[in-house]
C-alpha positions in Angstrom: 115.4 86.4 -75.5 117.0 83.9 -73.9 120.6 83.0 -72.3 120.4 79.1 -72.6 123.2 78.7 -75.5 125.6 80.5 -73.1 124.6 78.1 -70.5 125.0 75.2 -72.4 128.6 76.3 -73.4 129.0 77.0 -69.7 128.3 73.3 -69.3 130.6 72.6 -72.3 133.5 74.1 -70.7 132.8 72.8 -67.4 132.5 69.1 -68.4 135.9 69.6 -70.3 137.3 70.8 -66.9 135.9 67.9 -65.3 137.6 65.7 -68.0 141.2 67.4 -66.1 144.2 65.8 -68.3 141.9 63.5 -70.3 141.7 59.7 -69.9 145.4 58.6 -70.4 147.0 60.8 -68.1 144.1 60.0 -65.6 144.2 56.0 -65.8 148.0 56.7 -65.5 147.5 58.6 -62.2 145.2 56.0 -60.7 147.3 52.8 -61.8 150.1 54.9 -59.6 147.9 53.9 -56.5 146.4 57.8 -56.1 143.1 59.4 -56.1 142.3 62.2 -58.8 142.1 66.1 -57.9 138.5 65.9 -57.8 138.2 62.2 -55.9 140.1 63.7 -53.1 137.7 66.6 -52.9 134.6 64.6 -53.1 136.1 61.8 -50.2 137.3 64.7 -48.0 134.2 67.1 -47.8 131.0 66.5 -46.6 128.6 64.7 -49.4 127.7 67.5 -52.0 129.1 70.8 -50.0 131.8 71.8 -52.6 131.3 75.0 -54.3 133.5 75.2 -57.0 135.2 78.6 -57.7 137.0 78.8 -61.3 135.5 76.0 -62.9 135.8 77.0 -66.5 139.9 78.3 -66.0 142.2 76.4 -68.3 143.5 77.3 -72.0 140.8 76.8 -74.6 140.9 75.8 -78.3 138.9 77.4 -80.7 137.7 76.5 -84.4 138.5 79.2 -87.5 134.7 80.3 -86.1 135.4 81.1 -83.0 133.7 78.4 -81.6 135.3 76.2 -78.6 136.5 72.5 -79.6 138.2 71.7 -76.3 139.5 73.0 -73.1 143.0 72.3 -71.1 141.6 72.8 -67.5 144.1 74.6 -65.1 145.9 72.7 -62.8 144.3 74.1 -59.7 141.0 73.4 -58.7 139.4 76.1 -55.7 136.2 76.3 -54.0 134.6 75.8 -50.6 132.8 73.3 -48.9 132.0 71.7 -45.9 134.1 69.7 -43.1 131.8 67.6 -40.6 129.7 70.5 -41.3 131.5 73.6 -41.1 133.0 75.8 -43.5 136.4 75.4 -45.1 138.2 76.6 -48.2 139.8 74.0 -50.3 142.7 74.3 -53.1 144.0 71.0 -55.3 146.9 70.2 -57.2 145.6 68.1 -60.5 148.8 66.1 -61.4 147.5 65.1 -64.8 147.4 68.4 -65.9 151.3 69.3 -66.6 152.2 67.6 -63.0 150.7 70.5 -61.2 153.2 73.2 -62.5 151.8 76.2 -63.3 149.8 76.8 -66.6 147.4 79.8 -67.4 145.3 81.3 -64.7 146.7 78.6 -62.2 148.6 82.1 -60.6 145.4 84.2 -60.1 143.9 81.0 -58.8 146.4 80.1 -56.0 146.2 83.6 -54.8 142.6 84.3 -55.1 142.2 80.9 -52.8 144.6 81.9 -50.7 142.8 85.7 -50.3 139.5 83.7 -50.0 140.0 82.1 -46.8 141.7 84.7 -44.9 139.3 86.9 -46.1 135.7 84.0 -45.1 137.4 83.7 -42.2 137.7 80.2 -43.2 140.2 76.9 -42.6 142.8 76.4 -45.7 142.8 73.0 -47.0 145.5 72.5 -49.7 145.6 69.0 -51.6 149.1 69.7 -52.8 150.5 67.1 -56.0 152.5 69.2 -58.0 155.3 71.9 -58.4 152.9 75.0 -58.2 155.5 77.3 -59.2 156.8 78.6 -62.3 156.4 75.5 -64.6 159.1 73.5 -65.9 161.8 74.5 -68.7 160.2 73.7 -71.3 158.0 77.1 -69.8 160.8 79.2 -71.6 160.6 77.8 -75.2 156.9 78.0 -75.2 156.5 81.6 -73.8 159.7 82.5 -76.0 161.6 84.3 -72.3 161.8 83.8 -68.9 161.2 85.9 -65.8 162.8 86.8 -62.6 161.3 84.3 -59.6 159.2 85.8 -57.2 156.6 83.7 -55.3 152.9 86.4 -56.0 150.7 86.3 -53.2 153.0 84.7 -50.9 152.3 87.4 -48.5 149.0 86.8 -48.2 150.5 82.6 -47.4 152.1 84.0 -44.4 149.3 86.4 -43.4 147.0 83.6 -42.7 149.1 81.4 -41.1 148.1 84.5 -38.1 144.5 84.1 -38.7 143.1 80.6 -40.1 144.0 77.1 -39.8 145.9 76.4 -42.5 146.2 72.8 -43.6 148.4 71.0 -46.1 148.7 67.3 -46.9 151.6 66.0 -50.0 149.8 63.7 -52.3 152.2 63.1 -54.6 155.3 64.2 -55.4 155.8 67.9 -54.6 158.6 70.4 -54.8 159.7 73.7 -54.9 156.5 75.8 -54.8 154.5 73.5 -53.7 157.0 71.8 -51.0 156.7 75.3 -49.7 153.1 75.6 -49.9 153.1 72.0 -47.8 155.4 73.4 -45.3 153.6 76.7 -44.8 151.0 75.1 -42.6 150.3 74.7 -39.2 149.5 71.3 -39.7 150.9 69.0 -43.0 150.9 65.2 -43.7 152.0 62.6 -46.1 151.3 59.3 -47.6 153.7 56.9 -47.2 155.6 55.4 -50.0 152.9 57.4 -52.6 154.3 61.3 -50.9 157.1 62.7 -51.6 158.6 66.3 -50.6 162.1 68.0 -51.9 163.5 71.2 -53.1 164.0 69.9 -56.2 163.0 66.3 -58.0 165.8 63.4 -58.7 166.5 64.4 -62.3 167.6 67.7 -60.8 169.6 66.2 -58.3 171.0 64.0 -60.2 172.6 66.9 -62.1 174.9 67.3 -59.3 176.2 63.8 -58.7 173.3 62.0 -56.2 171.4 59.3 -57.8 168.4 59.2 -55.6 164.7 57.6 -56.2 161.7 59.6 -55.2 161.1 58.0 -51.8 164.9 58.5 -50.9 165.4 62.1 -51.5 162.2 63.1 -50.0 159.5 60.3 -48.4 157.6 60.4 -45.5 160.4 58.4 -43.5 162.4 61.5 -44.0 160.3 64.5 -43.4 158.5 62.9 -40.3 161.6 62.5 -38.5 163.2 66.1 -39.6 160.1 68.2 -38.5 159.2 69.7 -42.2 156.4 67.5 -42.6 153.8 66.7 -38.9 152.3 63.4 -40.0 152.3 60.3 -42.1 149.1 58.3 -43.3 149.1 54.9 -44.7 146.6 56.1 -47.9 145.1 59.0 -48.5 142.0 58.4 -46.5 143.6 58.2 -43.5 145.7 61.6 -44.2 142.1 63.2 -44.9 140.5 61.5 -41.5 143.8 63.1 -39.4 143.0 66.6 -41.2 139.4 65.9 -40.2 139.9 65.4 -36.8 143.0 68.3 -36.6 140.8 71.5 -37.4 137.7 69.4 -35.2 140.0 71.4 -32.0 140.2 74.6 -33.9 138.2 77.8 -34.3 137.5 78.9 -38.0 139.4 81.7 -37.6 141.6 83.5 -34.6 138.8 85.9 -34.2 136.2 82.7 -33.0 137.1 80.8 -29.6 137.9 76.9 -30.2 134.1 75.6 -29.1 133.5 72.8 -26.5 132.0 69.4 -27.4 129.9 67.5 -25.1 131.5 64.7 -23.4 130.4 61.6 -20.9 133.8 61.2 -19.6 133.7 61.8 -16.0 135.9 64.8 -14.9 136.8 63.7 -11.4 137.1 60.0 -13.1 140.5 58.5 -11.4 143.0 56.1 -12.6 144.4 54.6 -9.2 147.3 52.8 -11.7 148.4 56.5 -11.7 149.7 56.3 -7.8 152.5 53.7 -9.1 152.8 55.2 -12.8 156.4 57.1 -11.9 159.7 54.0 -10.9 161.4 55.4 -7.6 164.1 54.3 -10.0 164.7 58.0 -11.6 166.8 56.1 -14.3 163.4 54.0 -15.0 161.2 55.0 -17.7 157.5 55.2 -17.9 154.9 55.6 -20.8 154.0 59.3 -20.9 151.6 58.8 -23.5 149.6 56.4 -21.2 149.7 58.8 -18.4 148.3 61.3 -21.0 145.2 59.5 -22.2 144.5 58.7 -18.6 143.9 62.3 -17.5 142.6 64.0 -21.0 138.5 62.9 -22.0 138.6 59.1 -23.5 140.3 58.4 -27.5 140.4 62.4 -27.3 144.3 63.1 -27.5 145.3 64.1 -31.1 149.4 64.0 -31.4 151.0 66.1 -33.5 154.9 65.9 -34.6 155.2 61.9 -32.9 158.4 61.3 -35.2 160.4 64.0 -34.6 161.5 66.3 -31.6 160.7 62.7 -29.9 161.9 63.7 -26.0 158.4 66.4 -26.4 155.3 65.4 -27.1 152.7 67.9 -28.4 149.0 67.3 -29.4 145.6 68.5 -28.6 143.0 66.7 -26.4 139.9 67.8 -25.1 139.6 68.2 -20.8 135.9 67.9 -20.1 135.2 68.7 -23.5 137.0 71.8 -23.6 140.3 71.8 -26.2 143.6 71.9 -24.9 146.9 72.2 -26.2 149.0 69.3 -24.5 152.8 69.3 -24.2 154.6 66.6 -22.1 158.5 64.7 -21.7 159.0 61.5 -22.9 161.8 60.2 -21.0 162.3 57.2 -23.9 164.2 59.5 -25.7 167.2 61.3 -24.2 165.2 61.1 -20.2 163.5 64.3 -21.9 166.0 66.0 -22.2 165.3 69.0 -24.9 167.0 68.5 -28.3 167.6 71.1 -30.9 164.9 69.3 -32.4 162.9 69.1 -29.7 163.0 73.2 -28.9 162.3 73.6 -32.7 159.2 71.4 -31.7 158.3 73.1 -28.6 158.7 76.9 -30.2 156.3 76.0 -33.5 153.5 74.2 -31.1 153.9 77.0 -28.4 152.9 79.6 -31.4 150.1 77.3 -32.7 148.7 77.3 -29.0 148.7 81.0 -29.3 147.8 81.6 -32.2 144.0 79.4 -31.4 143.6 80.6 -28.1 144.3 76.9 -27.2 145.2 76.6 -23.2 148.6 74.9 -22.6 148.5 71.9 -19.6 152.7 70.4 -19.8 152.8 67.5 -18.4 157.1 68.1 -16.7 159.4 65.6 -17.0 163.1 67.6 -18.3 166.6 67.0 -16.8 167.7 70.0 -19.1 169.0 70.3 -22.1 170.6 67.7 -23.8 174.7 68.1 -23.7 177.4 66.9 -25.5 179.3 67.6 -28.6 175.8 66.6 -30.6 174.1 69.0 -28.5 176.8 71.6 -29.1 176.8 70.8 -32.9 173.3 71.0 -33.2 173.2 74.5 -31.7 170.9 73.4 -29.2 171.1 76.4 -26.6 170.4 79.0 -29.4 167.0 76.5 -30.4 166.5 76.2 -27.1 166.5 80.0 -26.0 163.9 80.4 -29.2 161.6 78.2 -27.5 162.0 79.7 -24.4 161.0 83.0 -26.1 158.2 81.9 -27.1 156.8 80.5 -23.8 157.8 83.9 -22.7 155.5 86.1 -24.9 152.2 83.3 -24.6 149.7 84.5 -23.0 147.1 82.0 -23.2 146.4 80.0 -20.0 149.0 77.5 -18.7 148.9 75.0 -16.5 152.0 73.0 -16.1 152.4 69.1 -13.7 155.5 68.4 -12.9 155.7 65.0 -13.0 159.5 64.3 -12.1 162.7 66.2 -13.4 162.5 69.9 -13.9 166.3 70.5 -14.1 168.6 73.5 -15.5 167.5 76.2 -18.2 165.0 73.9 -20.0 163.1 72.6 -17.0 163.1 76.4 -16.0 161.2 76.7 -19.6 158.0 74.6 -18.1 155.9 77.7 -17.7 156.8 81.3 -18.3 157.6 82.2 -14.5 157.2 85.9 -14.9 153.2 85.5 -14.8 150.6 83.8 -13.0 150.1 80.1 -14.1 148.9 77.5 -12.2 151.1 74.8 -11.1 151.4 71.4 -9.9 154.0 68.6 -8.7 153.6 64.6 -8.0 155.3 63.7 -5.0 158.1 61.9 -7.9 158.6 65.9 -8.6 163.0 66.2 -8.5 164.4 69.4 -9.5 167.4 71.8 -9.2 170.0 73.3 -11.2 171.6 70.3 -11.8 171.0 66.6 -11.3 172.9 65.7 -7.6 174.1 62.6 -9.8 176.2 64.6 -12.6 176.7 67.8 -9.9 178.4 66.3 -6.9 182.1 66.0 -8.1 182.4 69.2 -9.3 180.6 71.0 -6.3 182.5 68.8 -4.0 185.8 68.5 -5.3 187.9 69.5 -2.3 186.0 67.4 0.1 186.3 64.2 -2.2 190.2 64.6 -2.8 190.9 65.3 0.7 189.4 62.0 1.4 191.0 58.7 2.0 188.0 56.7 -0.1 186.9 59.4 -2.5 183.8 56.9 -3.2 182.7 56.0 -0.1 182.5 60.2 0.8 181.0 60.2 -2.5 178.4 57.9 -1.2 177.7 59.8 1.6 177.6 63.0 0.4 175.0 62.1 -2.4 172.7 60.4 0.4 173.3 63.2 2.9 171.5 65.9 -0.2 169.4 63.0 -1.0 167.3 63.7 2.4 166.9 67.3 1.4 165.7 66.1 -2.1 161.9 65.7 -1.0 159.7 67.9 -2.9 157.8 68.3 0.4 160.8 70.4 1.1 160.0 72.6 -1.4 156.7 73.1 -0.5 157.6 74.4 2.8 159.5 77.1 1.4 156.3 77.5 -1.5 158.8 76.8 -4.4 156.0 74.4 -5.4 152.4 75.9 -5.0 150.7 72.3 -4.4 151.3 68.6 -4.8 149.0 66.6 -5.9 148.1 62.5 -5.4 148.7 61.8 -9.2 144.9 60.4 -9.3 143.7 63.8 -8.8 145.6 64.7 -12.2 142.8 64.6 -14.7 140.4 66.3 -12.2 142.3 69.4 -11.7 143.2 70.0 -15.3 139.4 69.6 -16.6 139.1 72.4 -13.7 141.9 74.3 -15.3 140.2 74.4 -18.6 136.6 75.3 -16.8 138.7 78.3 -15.5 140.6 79.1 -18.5 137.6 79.2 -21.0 136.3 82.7 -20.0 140.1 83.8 -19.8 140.4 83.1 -23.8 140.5 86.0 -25.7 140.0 86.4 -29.8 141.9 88.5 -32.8 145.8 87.9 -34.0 148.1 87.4 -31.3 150.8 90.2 -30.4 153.3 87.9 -32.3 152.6 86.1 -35.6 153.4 82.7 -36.0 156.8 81.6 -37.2 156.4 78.9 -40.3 
């Protein structure tokens, strides 16, 4: 007795899955300038690691004998395999199949994947090229009804965005279902000009009076700078190379600490352009980002979010080989000042931080919140008290540099003042409630109308509070633990991550991440 004609239709069915939405529908695909389903799986894994899971789901044809003729493959392909050697479950959209909407077993499929990885422990990688939802109208003529919308498994979405990294990247166009499944993700990017990302396609759209292409309603140009999408790529190597190096920083899972790499980069290396990097100008600007690759380990800073929320920058970087979570002003855009944006920003990479056990060093540069009727528009104080909050309830370890302003409610948010975090200033550190510049009329008021040359008193009364400006001053009082020559910077945060290693702690965080 043997089992080898059930193995050879095993092999029948699975080379008709491999087939996906036969050869027109695939040549069409490619000729649009994108990989297929299976492509994309090979080129992102590790050479021969994936483990497919499902390979023989789809809706089958059979002869008057019962015997299989062909096979529609479902538009989902699952498995596991490996990223630069380590675990990671993987689900992918095949747009030749029906445009990735759903089809039979596609359901059971995007849920099983999902329970898979929180369940291994395991990184989510979604290739996402489709709708993933409910299929398209035509759904309702060929199952003769239609059905009340609920999204299956979708707690299970938002239950491991508390326990794995969960990646997404928009290979084509995608919406509804699987716009959401690209936003639910800690970290998501797009191809440019071949992505797109919207509620609801064009044709839709059109329905209600906008005539829009593709790459107007919803490219990459558009979901960079808005915050629902993190990253752009120019091709759909690059987007799998920033995935790559994204979960390189992470643990598998919240219940593994985010492991150190080993590094030649001197810790106590020193940059001596560093002692000139701040303008005594305070309306000056300076290159953050430079100042940041000068203190974290060599090519090791990883940003995250660079087209939107621009006055913050967030990203991960390594200190002496130990991962960081790295937040810092960039005074290009608004002097730093915090946007509604840019608390939006701040609140989602706070929780990400969190959630990974990652150690927070901010690098201070914020003259408050931004004001005016934008501001005001924008909500900006109720965004900003969010990310506030979430500062608040972190509890990994912090270490925060205050560069230069640290003005008002926002600069207050630097660190979360009600516990112990290790803090230091440059001597460019300037800070208050309030900018002396936009303060001293109203404070002075009386004194400058009672004066016979209200500017000249204005003068003096500005370089009178100047003198008391010093930071030094500060430091007298211990309002500022320690300043630092800026050259010292990148040795005292490796020490800070040294010290905050054995502080890390693993298992869900007291709060779950916010989408």
């Amino acid at each position: 007795m043997s089992w080898e004609k059930e193995i050879e239709e095993l092999k029948l069915r699975q080379k008709f899955a491999k087939q996906m939405g036969g050869k027109e529908k695939v040549a069409r695909h490619v000729n649009a300038g994108k990989l297929t389903v299976r492509d994309r799986i090979d080129k992102f894994l590790d050479e021969n690691s994936f483990e497919e899971v499902g390979s023989t789901t789809g809706r089958a044809e059979y002869d008057a004998d019962g015997n299989l003729v062909d096979m529609q493959p479902a538009n989902l392909i699952t498995g596991r395999g490996r990223v630069n050697g380590k675990r990671v479950v993987v689900a992918g959209d095949d747009f030749t199949v029906r445009g990735g909407a759903n089809d039979a077993g596609i359901r059971e499929k995007l849920i099983h994947v999902e329970s898979m990885a929180g369940s291994l422990q395991l990184p989510l990688v979604r290739l996402v090229d489709g709708t993933g939802g409910g299929g398209s109208v035509k759904t309702i003529e060929t199952e003769g009804r239609t059905y009340v919308p609920e999204v299956r498994g979708w707690d299970v979405v938002i239950d491991n965005l508390s326990k794995v990294p969960v990646v997404a990247m928009a290979l084509g166009s995608t919406a509804g279902l699987g716009a959401a499944r690209v936003a639910a993700s800690h970290y998501s990017v797009m191809v440019k000009e071949t992505s797109q990302m919207f509620v609801a396609g064009p044709p839709v759209v059109a329905r209600t009076g906008e005539i829009l292409t593709k790459n107007e309603l919803g490219g990459s140009d558009i979901h960079t700078r808005n915050g629902a999408v993190d990253d752009e790529a120019k091709s759909e190597e690059e987007a799998f190379e920033k995935v790559r190096r994204f979960l390189s920083y992470l643990p598998p899972s919240v219940f593994e600490l985010p492991e150190r790499l080993e590094t030649d980069d001197d810790p106590n290396r020193r940059e001596e352009w560093l002692i000139d990097a701040i303008p005594r100008d305070a309306r000056k600007v300076y290159k953050m980002r430079k100042i940041i690759e000068a203190t974290v380990d060599k090519d090791s800073f990883f940003e995250i979010g660079k087209k939107w929320g621009r006055s913050v920058i967030t990203g991960f970087a390594r200190l002496d080989g130990w991962p960081v979570a790295i937040m810092a002003s960039d005074p290009y855009h608004y002097g730093g000042a915090w946007t509604a944006n840019a608390a939006q920003k701040v609140l989602r990479f706070v929780d990400l931080a969190q959630t990974f056990h990652l150690p927070v060093a901010h690098l201070v540069d914020i003259p408050g919140f931004l004001v005016g009727r934008k501001a005001e528009d924008e909500a900006t104080i109720r965004h900003g008290v969010r990310a506030m909050a979430a500062i608040a309830q972190a509890t990994v370890p912090w270490c925060a540099i205050l560069v230069r302003k640290t003005y008002g409610v926002a600069g207050a948010a630097h660190m979360n003042s009600g516990r112990f975090n290790l803090r230091y200033a440059w001597p460019s550190g300037d800070w208050g409630s309030l900018p002396i510049a936009g303060g001293l009329e109203a404070a002075y008021k009386s004194e400058l109308e009672a004066s016979d040359d209200p500017k000249a008193k204005l003068d003096e009364i500005e370089e009178r509070l100047n003198r008391l400006r010093s930071p030094f001053r500060s430091a007298e009082r211990f309002l500022i633990e320690e300043i630092i020559d800026p050259r010292d910077t990148r040795k005292i945060l490796c020490d800070f991550a040294e010290m905050a290693a054995p502080l890390r702690t693993t298992g869900v965080s007291s709060f779950k991440v916010r989408p």
